[in-house]
C-alpha positions in Angstrom: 74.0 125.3 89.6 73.5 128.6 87.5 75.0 127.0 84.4 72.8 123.9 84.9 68.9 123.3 83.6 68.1 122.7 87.1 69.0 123.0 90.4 69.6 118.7 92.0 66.8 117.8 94.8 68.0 116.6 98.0 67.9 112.6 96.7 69.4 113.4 93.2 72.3 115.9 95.2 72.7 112.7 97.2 72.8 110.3 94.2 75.2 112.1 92.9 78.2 112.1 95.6 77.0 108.6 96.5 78.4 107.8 92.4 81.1 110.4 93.2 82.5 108.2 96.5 81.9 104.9 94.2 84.2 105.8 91.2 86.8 107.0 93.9 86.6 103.7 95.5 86.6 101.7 92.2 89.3 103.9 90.0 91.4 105.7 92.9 90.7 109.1 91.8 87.2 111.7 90.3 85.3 114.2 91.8 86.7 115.0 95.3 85.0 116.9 98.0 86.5 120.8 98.4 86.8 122.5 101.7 87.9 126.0 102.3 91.3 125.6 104.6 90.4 128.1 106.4 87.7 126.9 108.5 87.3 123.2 106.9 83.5 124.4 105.7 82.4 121.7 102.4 82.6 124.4 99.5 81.9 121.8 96.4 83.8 119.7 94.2 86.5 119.6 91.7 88.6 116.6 89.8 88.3 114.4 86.8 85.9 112.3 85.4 84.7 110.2 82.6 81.6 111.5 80.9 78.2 109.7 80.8 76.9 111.4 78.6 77.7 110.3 74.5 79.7 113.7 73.8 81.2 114.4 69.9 84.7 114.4 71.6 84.4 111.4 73.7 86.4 109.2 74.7 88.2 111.6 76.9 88.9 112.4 80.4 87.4 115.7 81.9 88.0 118.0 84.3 85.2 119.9 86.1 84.2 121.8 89.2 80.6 123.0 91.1 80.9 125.4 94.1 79.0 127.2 96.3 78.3 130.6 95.3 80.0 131.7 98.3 83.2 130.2 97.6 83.3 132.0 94.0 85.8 134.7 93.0 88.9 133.2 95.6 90.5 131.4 93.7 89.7 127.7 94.8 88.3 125.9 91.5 91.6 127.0 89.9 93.7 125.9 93.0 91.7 123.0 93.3 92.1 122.4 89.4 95.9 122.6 89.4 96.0 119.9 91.9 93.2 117.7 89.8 95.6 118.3 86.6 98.5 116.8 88.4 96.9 113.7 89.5 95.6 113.5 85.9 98.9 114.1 83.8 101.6 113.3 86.9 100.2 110.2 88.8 97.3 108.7 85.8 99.7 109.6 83.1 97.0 111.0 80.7 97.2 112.8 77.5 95.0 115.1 77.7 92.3 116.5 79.8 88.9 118.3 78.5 86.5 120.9 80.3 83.8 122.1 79.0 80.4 124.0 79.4 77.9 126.2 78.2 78.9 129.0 76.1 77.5 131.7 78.4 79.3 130.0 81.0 82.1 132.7 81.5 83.5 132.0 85.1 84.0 128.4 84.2 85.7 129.6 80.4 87.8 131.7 83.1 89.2 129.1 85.0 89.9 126.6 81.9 92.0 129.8 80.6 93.6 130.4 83.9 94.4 126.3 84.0 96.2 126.9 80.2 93.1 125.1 78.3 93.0 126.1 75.0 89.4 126.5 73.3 88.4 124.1 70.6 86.6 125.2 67.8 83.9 122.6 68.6 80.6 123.7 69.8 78.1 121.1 70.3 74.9 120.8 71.8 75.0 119.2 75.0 73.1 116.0 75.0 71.8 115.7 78.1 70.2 118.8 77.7 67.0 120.0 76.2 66.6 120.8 72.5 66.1 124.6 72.6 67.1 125.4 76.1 69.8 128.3 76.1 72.1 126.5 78.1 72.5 123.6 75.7 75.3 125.0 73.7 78.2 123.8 74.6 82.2 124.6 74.4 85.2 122.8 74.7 88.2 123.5 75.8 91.6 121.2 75.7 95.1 120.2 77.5 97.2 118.3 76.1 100.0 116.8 78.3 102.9 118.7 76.6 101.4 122.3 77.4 100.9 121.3 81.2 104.4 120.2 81.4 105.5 123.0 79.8 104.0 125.4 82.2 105.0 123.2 85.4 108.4 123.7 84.4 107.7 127.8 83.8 106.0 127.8 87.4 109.1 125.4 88.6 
């Protein structure tokens, strides 16, 4: 939760895979639960989701990730990620996918450039947090469904 204003309590952490499990039910696909292969240990969460929150870019379809701090630098939110993407553009038959965070957020920018994302020139300030706080800038970065099957086919 670095790149968050806060870390999430015990009941809001709670709340918050309870509406994970409930969009999974109801649409078949959002954030899933990541374990590391290895030993089966919960690491976090990756996959898509619509945002709540009323975003400059929105409607759209985003894809997004929180993980331990243990589990970062290996690789997994961009393995995980991949396999998000082609559930999104392969099985939902989406146009495009979205990530985004706050600017200083350069692990995150990283992986969305790892993925193939492209940065938008969009900054915006992210409603849902506080006027003034430093993480409240926001970037965005972009996927459209050509450049993903472009570089499936590359990887091929």
């Amino acid at each position: 939760m670095r790149y968050f204003p806060a870390p999430l309590g015990r009941a809001d952490s709670d709340g918050l895979a309870d509406r994970c499990r409930e969009k999974i039910d109801t649409l078949g696909w959002g954030f899933w639960a990541c374990e590391r292969k290895a030993d089966g240990s919960f690491i976090g969460f990756v996959g898509l989701n619509v945002p709540a929150a009323d975003l400059p870019f929105a409607p759209c379809v985003e894809i997004g990730w929180r993980l331990a701090r243990g589990a970062w630098g290996h690789g997994f939110a961009t393995e995980a990620a991949r396999a998000a993407l082609a559930v999104g553009f392969d099985r939902l038959g989406l146009d495009e996918i979205v990530s985004f965070t706050a600017l200083t957020n350069r692990r995150s920018r990283a992986v969305m450039e790892r993925l193939g994302m492209h940065e938008d020139a969009l900054v915006f300030e992210h409603p849902a947090v506080a006027a003034g706080h430093p993480l409240r800038p926001h970037c965005l970065y972009r996927l459209p469904r050509a450049d993903w099957e472009a570089a499936t086919r590359g990887r091929g």
